[in-house]
C-alpha positions in Angstrom: 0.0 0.0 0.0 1.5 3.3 -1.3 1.7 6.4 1.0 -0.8 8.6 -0.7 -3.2 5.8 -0.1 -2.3 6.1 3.5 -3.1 9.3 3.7 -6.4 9.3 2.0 -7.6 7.0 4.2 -6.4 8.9 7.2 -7.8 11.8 6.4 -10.7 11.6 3.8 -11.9 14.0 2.4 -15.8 14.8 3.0 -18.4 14.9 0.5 -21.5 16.8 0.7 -24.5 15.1 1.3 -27.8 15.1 -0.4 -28.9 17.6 2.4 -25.9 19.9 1.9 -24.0 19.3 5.3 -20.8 17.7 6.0 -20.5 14.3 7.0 -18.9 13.6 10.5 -16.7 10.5 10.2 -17.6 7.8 12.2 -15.7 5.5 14.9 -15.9 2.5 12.6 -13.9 5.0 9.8 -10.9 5.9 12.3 -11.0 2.6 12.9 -10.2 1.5 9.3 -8.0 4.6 8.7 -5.6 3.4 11.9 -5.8 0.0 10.6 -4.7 1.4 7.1 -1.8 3.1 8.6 -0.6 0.7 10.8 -0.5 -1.8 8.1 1.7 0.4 5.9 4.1 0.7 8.6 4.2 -3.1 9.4 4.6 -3.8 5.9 7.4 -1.0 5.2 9.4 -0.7 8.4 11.6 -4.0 7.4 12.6 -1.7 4.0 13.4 1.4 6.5 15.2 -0.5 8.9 17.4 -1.7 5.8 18.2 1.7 4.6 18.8 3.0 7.7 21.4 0.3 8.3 22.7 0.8 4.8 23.8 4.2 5.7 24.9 4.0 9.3 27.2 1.1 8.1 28.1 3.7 5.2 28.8 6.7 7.2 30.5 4.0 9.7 33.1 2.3 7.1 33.9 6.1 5.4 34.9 7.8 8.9 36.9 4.5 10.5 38.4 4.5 6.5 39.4 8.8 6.8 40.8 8.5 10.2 42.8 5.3 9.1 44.0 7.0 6.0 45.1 10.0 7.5 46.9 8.1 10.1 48.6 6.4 7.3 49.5 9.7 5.6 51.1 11.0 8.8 52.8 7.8 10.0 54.7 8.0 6.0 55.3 11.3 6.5 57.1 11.2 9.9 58.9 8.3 8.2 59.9 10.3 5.1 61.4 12.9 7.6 63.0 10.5 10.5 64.8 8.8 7.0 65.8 12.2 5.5 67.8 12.7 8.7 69.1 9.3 9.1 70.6 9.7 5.4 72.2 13.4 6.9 74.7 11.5 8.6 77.6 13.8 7.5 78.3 17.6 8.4 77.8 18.3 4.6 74.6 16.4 4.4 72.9 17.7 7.5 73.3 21.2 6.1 71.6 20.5 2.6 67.9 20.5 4.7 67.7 21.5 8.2 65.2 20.5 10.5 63.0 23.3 10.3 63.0 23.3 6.5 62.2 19.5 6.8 58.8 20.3 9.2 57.6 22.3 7.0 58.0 20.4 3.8 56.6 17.4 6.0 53.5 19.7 7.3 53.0 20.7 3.5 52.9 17.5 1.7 50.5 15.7 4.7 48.1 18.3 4.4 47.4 18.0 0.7 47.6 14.1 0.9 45.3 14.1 3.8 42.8 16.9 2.4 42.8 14.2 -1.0 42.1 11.5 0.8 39.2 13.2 2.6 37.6 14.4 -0.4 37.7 11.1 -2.0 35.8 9.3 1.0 33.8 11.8 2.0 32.5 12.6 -1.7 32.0 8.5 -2.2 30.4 8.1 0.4 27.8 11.1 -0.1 27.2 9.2 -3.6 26.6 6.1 -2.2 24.0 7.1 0.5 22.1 8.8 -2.3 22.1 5.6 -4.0 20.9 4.0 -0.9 17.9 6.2 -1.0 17.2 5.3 -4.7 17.9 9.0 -5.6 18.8 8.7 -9.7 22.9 9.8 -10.0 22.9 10.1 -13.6 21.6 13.8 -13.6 23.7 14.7 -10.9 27.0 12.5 -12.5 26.2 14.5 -15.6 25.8 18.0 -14.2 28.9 17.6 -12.3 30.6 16.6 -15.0 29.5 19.6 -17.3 30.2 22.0 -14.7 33.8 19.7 -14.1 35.2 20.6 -17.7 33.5 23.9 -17.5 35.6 24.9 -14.6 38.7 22.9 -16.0 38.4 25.2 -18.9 38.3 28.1 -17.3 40.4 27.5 -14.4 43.1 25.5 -16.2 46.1 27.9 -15.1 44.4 27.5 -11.7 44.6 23.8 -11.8 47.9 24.3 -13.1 49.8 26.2 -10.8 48.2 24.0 -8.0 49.2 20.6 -9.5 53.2 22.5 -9.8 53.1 24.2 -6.5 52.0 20.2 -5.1 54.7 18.8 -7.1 57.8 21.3 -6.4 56.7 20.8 -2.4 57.0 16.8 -2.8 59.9 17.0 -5.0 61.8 19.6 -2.1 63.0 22.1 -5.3 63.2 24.6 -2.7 62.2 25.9 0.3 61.7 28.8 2.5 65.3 31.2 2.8 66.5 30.0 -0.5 68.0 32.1 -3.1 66.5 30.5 -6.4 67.2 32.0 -10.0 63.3 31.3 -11.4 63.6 32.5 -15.0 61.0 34.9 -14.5 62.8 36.1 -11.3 65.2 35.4 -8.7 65.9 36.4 -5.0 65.3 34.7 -1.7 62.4 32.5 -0.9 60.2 34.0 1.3 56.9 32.2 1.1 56.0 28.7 -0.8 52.6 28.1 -1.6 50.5 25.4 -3.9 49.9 28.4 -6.2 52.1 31.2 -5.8 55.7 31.6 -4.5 57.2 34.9 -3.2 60.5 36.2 -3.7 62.5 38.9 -2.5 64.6 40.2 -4.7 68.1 42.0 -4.2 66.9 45.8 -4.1 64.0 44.8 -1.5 61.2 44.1 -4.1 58.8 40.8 -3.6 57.9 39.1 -6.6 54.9 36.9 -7.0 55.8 33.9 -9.2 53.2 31.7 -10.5 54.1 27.7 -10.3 52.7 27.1 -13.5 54.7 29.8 -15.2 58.3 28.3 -13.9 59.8 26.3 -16.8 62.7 25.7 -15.0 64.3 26.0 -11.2 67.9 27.2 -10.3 68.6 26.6 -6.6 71.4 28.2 -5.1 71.3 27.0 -1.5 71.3 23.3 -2.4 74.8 21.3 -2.4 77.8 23.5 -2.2 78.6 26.7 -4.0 82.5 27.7 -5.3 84.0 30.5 -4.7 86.6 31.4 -7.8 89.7 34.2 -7.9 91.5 35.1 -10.6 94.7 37.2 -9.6 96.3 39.0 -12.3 99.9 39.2 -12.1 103.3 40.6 -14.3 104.4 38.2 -16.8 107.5 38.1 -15.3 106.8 37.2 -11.6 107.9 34.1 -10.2 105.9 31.7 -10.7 107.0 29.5 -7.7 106.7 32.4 -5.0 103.1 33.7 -6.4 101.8 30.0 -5.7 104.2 30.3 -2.5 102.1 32.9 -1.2 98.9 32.1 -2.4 98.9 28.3 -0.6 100.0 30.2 2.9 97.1 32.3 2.6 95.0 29.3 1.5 96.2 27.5 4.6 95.9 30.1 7.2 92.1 31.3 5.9 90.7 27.4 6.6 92.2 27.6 10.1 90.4 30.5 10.8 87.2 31.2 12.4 84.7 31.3 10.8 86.2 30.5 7.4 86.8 27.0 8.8 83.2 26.3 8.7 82.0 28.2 5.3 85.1 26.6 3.4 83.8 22.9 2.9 87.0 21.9 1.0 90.4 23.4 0.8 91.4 26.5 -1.0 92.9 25.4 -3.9 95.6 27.0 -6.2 94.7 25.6 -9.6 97.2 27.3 -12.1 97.3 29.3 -14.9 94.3 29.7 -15.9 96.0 32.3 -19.1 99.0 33.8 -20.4 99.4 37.2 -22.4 102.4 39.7 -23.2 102.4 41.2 -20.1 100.0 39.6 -17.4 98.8 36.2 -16.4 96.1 35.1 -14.6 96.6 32.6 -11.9 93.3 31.1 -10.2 92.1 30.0 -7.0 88.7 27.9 -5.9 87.0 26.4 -3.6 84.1 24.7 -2.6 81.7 26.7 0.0 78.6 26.1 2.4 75.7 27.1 0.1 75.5 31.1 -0.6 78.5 31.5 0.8 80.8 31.9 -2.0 80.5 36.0 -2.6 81.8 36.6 1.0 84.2 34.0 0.5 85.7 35.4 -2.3 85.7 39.0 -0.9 87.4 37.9 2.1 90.3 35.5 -0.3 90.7 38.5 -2.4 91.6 41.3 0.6 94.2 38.3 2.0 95.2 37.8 -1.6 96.3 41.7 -1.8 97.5 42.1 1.5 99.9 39.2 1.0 101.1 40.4 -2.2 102.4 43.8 -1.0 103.8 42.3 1.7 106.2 40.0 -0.6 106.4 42.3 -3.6 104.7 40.8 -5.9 102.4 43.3 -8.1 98.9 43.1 -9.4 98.1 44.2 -12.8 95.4 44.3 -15.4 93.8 47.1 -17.7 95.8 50.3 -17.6 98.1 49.5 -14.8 99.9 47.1 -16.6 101.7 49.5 -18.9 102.7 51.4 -15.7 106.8 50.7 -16.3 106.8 52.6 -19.9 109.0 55.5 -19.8 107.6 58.4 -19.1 106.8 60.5 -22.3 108.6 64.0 -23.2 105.8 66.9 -22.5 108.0 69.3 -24.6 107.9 66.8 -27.5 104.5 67.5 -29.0 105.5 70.7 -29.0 106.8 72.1 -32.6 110.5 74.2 -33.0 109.9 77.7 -33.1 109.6 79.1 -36.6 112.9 81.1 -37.9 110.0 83.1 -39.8 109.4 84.2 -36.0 112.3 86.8 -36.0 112.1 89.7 -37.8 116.3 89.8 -37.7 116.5 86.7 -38.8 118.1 86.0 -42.4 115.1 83.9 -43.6 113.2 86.6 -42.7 115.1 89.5 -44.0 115.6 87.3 -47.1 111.2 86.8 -47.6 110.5 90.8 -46.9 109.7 92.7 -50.0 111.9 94.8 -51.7 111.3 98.8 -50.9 110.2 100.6 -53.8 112.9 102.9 -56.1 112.1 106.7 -56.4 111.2 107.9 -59.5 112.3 111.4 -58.8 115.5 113.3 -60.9 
């Protein structure tokens, strides 16, 4: 018996008699009615119980399934992190990702995996107690659909830049207090998001970098950085006392605070590195903690000059190295006086006219 059946019988509706007054329903009809009803409810309570069942056990399996995924997710995580540091055994390795650059790339990838992983339960299981209510999906399946590539089209450098932004986080390109080169800029990282990625640049300026527009990543923070000099010296200097002095300042810079700790391999003196008429170029390198390298160098080429003067040996390049020519007459651009110049001169007696003769007798 259907519902609307029920309910007629419940509630009937009166018809006018032949006198033209309503008719009072009877105890024998409210009898019949409850009878009605409560043999509708016998006969459908089995089919409620069922569905009610249905999605208790639903709304049952998708929570116990979230809370064990997401338990998953941050048990892999904390492994992925606990393993980073195991592999940073050595001094070099432990400084490649520190600790607090690890939490956070930890944080950021368990929050997108766990917010996936909720979406996809939580969404399935909303589908599924629809079903269970015999609600027809196919509308709704289609609608979403529709509206899915609708948004897709118009949102696909949305979609984009997230699906980078998730990708550079899992892959570690780079984190917060690098300095990256972007293409489209560089500076220091400042911010890392799933869509945009801030950068300071060297003047003070923050750029705001798409992930979907970065074709390509230079981090300079990662691994070790080298720090090169090139010392420019006569062609005639000694080539044995100019590598001399530069391996005793090598060797007294990585003993020294805190150059011992920035250097990450010794100062090498790695040779000519050219030869001309009247220079050559010796150079010096070596490997640094990352973003070191600038001060590094400042710092190997002050030593560099200060040991140079003390042992004689003279730096050239550009101008300065035609400093020993002799020094050039001032008087000899300047012409020989004229004998023209003199009016007593013969040359010039000899060029004056002749006076004129008098034609007077």
């Amino acid at each position: 018996m259907s519902l609307s059946a029920v309910l007629s019988a419940v509630d009937p509706s009166p018809t006018p008699s032949e006198s033209g007054t309503p008719r009072v329903p009877s105890l024998q009809d409210a009898q019949e009615s409850a009878t009605n009803a409560a043999g509708w409810v016998e006969e459908n309570w089995s089919t409620w119980l069922a569905i009610g069942l249905r999605v208790l056990l639903i709304l049952v399996i998708a929570v116990v399934l979230r809370v064990v995924v997401r338990r998953a997710i941050t048990n892999l995580v904390d492994r992925m992190s606990r393993t980073g540091q195991a592999v940073d055994g050595s001094s070099l390795g432990g400084l490649l990702v520190n600790a607090e650059r690890r939490r956070q790339r930890s944080q950021a990838i368990g929050s997108v995996l766990r917010s996936v992983a909720s979406f996809l339960i939580l969404g399935t299981a909303a589908l599924m107690v629809l079903g269970t209510f015999q609600i027809n999906l196919a509308p709704l399946l289609a609608s979403a659909g529709v509206a899915g590539v609708a948004i897709g089209f118009g949102a696909r450098n949305l979609v984009t830049d997230f699906l980078s932004g998730v990708f550079m986080i899992l892959e570690d390109q780079y984190g917060v207090g690098d300095s990256v080169d972007a293409g489209v800029a560089s500076g220091e990282v400042i911010e890392v998001g799933l869509r945009v990625t801030k950068l300071r640049g060297d003047s003070g300026e923050i750029w705001y970098v798409r992930n979907g527009e970065v074709k390509r990543i230079g981090n300079l923070s990662q691994g070790w950085a080298t720090a090169g000099v090139d010392v420019t010296v006569r062609s005639d200097e000694d080539l044995d006392r100019v590598k001399a002095t530069l391996s005793e300042v090598a060797e007294k810079m990585g003993k020294e605070e805190p150059w011992n700790e920035l250097l990450w391999s010794p100062i090498e003196v790695l040779g000519l590195d050219s030869v001309l008429l009247d220079s050559m170029v010796v150079r010096v390198s070596a490997k640094t903690m990352p973003g070191k390298s600038l001060t590094v160098e400042r710092e190997l080429r002050w030593r560099i000059k200060r040991a140079f003067d003390a042992t004689g040996i003279r730096i050239v390049g550009g101008a300065t190295a035609a400093e020993d020519a002799p020094a050039a007459d001032p008087a000899a651009g300047v012409a020989a006086p004229s004998a023209y110049a003199s009016t007593v001169s013969p040359q010039s007696m000899a060029a004056s006219p002749l006076p004129p003769t008098s034609t007077t007798k």
